[in-house]
Structure formats: C-alpha cells, structure tokens
C-alpha positions as CSV (number, residue, x, y, z in Angstrom):
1,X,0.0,0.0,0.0
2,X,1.3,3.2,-0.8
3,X,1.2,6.0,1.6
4,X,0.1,9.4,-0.3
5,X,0.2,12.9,2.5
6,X,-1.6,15.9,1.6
7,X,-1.4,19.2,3.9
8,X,-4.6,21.5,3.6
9,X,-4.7,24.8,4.9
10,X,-8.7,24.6,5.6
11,X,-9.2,24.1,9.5
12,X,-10.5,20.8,10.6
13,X,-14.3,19.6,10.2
14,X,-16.0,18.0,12.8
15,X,-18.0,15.7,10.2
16,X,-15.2,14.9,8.6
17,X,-14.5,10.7,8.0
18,X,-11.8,9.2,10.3
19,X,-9.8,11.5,12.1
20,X,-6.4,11.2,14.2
21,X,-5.7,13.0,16.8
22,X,-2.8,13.3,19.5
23,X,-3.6,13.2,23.6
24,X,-1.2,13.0,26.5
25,X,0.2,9.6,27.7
26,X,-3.3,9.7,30.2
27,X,-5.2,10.0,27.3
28,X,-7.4,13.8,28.7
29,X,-9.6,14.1,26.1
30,X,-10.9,17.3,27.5
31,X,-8.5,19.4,25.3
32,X,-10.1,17.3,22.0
33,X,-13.9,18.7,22.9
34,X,-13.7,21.2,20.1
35,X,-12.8,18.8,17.5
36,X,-15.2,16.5,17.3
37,X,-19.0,16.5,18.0
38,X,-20.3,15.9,21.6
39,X,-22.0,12.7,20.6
40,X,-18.9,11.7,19.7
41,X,-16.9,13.2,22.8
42,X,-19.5,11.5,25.3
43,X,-19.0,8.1,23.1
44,X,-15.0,8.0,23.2
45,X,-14.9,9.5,27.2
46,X,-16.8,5.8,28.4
47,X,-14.9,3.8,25.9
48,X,-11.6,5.1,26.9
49,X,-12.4,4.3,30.7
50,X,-12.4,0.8,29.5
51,X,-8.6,0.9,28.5
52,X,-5.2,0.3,30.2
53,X,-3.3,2.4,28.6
54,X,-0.4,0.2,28.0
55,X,-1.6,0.7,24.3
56,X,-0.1,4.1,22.6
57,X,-2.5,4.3,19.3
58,X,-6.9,3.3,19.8
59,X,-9.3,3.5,17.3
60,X,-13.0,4.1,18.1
61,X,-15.6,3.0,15.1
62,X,-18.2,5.6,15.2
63,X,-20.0,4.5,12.8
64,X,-19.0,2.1,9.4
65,X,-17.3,5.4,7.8
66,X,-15.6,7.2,10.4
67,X,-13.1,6.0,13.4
68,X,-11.6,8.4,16.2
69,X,-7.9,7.6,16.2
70,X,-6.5,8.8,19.6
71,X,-2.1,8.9,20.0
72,X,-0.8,9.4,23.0
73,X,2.5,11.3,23.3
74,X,4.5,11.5,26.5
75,X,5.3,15.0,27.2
76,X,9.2,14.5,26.7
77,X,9.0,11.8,23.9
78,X,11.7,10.8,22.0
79,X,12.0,11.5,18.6
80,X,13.1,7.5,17.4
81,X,9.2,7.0,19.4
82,X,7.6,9.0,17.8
83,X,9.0,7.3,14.3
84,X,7.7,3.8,15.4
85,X,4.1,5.5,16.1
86,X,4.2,6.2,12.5
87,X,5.5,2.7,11.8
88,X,2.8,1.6,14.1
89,X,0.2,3.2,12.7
90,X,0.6,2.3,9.3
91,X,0.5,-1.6,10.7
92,X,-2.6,-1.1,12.3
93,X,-4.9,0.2,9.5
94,X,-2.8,-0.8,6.4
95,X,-4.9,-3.6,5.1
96,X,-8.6,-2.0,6.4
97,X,-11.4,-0.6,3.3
98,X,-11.4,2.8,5.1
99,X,-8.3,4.7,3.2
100,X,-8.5,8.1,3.9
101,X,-7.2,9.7,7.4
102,X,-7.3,13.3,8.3
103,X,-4.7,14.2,11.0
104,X,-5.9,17.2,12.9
105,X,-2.3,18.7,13.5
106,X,-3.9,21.3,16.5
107,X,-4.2,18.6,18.3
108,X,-0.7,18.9,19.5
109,X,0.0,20.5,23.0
110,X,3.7,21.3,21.4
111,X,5.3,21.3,17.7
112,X,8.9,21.8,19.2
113,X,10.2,18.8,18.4
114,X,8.4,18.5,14.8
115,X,6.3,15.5,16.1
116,X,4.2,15.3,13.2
117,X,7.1,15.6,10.8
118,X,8.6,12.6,12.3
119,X,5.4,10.8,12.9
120,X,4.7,11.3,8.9
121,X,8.3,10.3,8.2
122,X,8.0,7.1,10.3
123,X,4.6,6.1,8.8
124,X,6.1,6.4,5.1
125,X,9.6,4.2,6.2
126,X,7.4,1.3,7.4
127,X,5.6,1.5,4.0
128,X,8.1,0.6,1.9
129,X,7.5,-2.6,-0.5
130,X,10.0,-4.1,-3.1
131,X,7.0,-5.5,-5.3
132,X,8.4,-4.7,-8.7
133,X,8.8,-8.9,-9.9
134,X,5.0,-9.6,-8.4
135,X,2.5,-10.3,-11.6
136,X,-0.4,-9.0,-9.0
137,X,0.6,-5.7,-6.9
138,X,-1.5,-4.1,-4.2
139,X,-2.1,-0.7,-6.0
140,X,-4.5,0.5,-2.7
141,X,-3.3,4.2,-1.2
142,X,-3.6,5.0,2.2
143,X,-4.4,8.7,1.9
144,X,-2.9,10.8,5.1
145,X,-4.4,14.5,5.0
146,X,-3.1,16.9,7.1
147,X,-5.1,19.8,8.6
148,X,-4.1,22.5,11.1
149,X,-1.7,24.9,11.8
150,X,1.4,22.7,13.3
151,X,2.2,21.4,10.0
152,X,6.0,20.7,9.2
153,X,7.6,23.5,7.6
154,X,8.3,23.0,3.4
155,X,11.9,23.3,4.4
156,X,11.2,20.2,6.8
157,X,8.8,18.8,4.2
158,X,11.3,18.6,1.6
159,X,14.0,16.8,4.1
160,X,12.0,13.8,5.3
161,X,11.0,13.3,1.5
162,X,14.7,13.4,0.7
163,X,15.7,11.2,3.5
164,X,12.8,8.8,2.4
165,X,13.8,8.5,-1.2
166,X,17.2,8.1,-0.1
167,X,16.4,4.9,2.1
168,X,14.2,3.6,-0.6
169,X,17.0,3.5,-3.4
170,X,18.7,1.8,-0.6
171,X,16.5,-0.4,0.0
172,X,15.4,-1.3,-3.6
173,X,19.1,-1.7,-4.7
174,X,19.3,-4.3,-1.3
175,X,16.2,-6.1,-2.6
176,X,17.2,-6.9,-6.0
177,X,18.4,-10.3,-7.4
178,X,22.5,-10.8,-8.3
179,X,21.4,-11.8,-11.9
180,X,19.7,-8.2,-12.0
181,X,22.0,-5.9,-9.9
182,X,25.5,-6.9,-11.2
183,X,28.5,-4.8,-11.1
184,X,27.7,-3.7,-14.8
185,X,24.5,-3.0,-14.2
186,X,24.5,-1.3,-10.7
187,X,27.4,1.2,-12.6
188,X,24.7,2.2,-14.8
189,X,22.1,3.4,-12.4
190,X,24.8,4.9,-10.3
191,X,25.8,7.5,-13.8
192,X,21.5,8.0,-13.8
193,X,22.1,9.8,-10.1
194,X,23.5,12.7,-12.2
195,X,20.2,13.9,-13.3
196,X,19.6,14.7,-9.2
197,X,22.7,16.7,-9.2
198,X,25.7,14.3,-8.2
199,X,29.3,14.2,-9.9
200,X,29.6,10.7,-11.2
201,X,33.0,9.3,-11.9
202,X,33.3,5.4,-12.9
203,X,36.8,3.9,-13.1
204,X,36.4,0.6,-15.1
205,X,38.6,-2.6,-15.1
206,X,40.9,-0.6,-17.3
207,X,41.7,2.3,-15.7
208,X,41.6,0.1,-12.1
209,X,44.7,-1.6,-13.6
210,X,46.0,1.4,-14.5
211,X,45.8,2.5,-10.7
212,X,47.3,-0.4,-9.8
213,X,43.8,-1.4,-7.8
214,X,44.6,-5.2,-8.0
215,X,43.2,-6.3,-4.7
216,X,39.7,-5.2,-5.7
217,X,40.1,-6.8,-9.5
218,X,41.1,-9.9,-7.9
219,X,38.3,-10.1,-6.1
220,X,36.2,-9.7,-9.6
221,X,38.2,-12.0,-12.0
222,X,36.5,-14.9,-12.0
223,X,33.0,-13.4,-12.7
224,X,32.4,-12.4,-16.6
225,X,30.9,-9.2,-15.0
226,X,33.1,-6.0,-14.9
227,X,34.6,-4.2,-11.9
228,X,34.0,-1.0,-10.7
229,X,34.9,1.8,-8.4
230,X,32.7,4.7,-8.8
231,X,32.6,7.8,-7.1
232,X,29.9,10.4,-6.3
233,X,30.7,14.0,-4.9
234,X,28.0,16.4,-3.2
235,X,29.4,20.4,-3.0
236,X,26.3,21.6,-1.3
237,X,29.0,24.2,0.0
238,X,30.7,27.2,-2.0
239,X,33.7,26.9,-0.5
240,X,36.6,24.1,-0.6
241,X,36.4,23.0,2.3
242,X,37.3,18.9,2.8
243,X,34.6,16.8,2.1
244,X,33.0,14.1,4.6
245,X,34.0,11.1,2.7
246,X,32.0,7.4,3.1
247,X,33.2,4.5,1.7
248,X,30.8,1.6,0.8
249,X,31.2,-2.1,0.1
250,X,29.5,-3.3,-3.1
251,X,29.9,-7.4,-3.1
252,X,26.7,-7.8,-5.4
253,X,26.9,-10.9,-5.1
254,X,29.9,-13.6,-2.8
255,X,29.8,-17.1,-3.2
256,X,33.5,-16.7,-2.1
257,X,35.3,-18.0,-5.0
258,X,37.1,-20.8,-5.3
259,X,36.8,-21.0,-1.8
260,X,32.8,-21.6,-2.2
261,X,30.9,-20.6,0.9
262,X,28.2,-23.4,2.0
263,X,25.3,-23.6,0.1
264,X,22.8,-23.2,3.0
265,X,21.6,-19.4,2.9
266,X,23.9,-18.8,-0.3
267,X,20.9,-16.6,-1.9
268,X,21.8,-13.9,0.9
269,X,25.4,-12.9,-0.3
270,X,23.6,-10.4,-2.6
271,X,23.1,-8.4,1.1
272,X,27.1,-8.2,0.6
273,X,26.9,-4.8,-1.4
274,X,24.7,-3.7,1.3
275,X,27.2,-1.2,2.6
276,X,27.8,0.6,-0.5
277,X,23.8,0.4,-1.1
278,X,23.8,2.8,2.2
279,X,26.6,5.2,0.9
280,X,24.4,5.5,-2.5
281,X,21.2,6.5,-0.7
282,X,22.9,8.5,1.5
283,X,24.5,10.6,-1.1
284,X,21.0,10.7,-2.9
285,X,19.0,12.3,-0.4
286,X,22.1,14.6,0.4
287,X,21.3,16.0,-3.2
288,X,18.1,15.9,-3.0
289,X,17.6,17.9,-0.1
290,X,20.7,20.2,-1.3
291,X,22.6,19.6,1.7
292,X,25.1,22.5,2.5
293,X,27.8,20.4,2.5
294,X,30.6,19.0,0.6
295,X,30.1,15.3,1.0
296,X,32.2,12.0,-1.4
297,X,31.0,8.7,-1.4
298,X,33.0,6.0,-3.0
299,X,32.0,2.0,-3.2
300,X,33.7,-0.9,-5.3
301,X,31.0,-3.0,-7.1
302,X,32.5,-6.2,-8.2
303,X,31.0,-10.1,-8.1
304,X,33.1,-12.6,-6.2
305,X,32.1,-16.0,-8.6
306,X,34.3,-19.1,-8.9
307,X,35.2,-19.7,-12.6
308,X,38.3,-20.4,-15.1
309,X,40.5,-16.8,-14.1
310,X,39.3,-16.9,-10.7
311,X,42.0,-15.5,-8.3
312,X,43.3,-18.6,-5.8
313,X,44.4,-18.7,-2.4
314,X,48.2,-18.3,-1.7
315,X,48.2,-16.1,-5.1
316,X,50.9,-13.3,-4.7
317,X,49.0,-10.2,-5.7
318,X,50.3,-6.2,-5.6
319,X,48.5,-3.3,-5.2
C-alpha cells in the first residue's frame, strides 16, 4: 500500500471521515472537545475508561465510515518513538477498506520537536514494498491529510521526503536479485544519479589496472561481469572545504570464489553490497535535499564468482 500525505490549509471539520488525533500519555480528552461532536466526545470519554493504557494508538468505530484515532505522546517523547508510532500506525490500518485519514495537527500540545514531521516520516519508512517482480501488486493508497496549523515546515517537508527516497534507493538496490544488480549493471544506475545533481566518476577494469587497484580486481576476476569503483561528490557548499567522505562495500553478489561458501543461505550474499547500497542513498537524499555540504561517497562493485580466471588462495597479488 502506498502512503500518499496531503497538507490543507482549511481548518478541521467535525463531520469529517476518520480522524487522528494526538492526547497526552493519560489519554485527557478534554482538550479534543472542540474537534469533534459531543455525541462523539461522550462516546469516546466511556470507551476510553475501559482501557489500560499500556496501548499508545486506539481506534473508536463511530460508525462504518468514520473512526476516532487517539495517539498518546509522553510530554518528553523521544524523537526515534515518535517514528515507530508512525510505523505503528501504518500496521494497524494498512490492510482495512477505510483509506482516507485526516490528522488534525492542533491537536498537539507542542510542535517543538516537529512531532508530526517525524510521525509522517515514520509512517512512510514502514511503507516501503519491493514488489516490482509480483505479476499482481496491491495498487491501494492510504491517503494521510493533514489539517491545522502545526504542519512541518516546506523546508522540513522537503528533508523527510529526501531522507525517504534516499532509504528507498537503498532499500530497492538491497532487494534486487545478483542476476539483475550486477556490477555492470549497478554502474549504470549509479551514472543516472547525475540527473539529481551528483558528480559521477566510474573507473572501469581498465583504468583500475591502471591504478594499480589489484586487490579489488582480484576479487572480480572470476565473474564475466566487470569491476567498478565509482565515485559520487556532493558540493552543497561554495567553499573548498574537505569533504565528509563514506566508503561503501559493493559485493553484489559472494559465493567466495574458489573457496565456495556453503550452500545453506547462499541466496543472501547479494546483502554483501549492502554497505555501498547505504553510501548511494545516502549521497541521494544529500542532493536531493541540497545539503550545505561537501560530502564524497565512494563503493567498489565487483561479483566474487568461482570460474576459469578466478584468483586462488596463496596467489601473490600487488597493489
């Protein structure tokens, strides 16, 4: 299910469908009488009675279109809990008909922290789906609208989307196969990150050996896939000033070579360019958010395969 967030500048409706709002960890409802209809106030006061609080998110059915979402946040909450509410939330009413949620943002007692930024942000990580080789894909969108005045700023707005896009090109290059995300291939879609903004270079097999980089061909030589090391610079700032450099391992795929790693859980080595996966996102959602800072991130992307040229143990090898 994809998770879709409008902001309206409108005030909240009291006949509005289901609605979410945020109470302290005792769950007073008192401050909440002027968002919803006394009917409803009376109904959710008894209900809540019921309860043992050791629950952070409750839903009341008011009626077969509309539920009363109530979120409790301690007064000090930390900002990683307010993350897994999000994550929560989207667990809870991810697979129900009812799609559309309005989020009356007044209902917070403080927007210091951001809390509905990073509720928002949380709720869109825990969406995330690598469905692209499924013949039948859940096309549903859960529909987050956002009313009030303790909206997060565009500035913030344009962060968590950044940040989100970054850990999704993560993610998705995690998720894919070895016979789709080879080093050939994964050197391709790392030149595409230059229409965000990024400085691509891509040193192949032939200008490797020119650097002497031998350690990281042998690694490659048995695989009839190329080796890489590509890197990607960030200069959010105007001056020179030394970048923050990241270094990422890109294994795409390590059945060990010669030396052949057991079979059992063998379909996992393609997690073995997970660390230069992380240094790719990373430098994504720097330029997408156009980070004020100089930032390079470099990864190796070879595939570590048995085979004819393969490099063997005891080999003398310089670098």
């Amino acid at each position: 299910m994809t998770v879709l967030i409008n902001y309206k500048n409108n005030s909240i409706k009291k006949s509005l469908g289901n609605i979410i709002l945020f109470t302290d960890e005792k769950f007073n409802i008192s401050p909440l009488k002027k968002y919803i209809s006394s009917n409803e106030y009376s109904y959710v006061s008894n209900l809540i009675k019921t309860k043992d609080f050791t629950k952070k998110i409750y839903s009341f059915d008011i009626n077969s279109k509309k539920k009363i979402i109530l979120i409790s946040l301690k007064k000090d909450i930390k900002i990683t809990d307010v993350e897994t509410l999000g994550a929560n939330f989207y667990d809870l009413f991810k697979n129900l008909k009812q799609s559309d949620y309005y989020i009356n943002s007044d209902s917070l007692f403080s927007n210091s922290k951001n809390i509905l930024g990073h509720f928002l942000h949380g709720l869109k990580l825990k969406s995330y789906k690598f469905d692209k080789y499924k013949t039948k894909k859940n096309k549903k969108n859960l529909n987050i609208i956002v009313i009030g005045k303790h909206k997060p700023s565009l500035k913030d707005q344009i962060k968590f989307k950044a940040l989100e896009e970054g850990t999704f090109y993560t993610r998705d290059l995690v998720s894919e196969p070895g016979n789709i995300l080879h080093p050939d291939e994964y050197a391709k879609r790392l030149n595409s990150l230059k229409n965000v903004g990024l400085k691509i270079n891509i040193y192949d097999e032939k200008k490797l050996k020119k650097m002497g980089m031998n350690t990281l061909l042998g690694v490659g030589q048995g695989s009839i896939r190329g080796s890489y090391l590509v890197t990607m610079e960030w200069n959010g700032l105007r001056d020179k000033s030394k970048p923050l450099a990241f270094v990422g391992k890109g294994v795409c795929f390590d059945t060990g070579g010669i030396s052949l790693k057991p079979a059992k859980f063998m379909e996992d080595m393609t997690y073995d360019m997970a660390g230069s996966a992380v240094v790719v996102g990373l430098m994504k959602s720097l330029a997408l958010r156009k980070a004020k800072i100089n930032a390079v991130g470099v990864v190796g992307l070879v595939e570590n395969m048995p085979g004819g040229n393969a490099q063997r143990p005891g080999d003398i090898v310089k670098s």
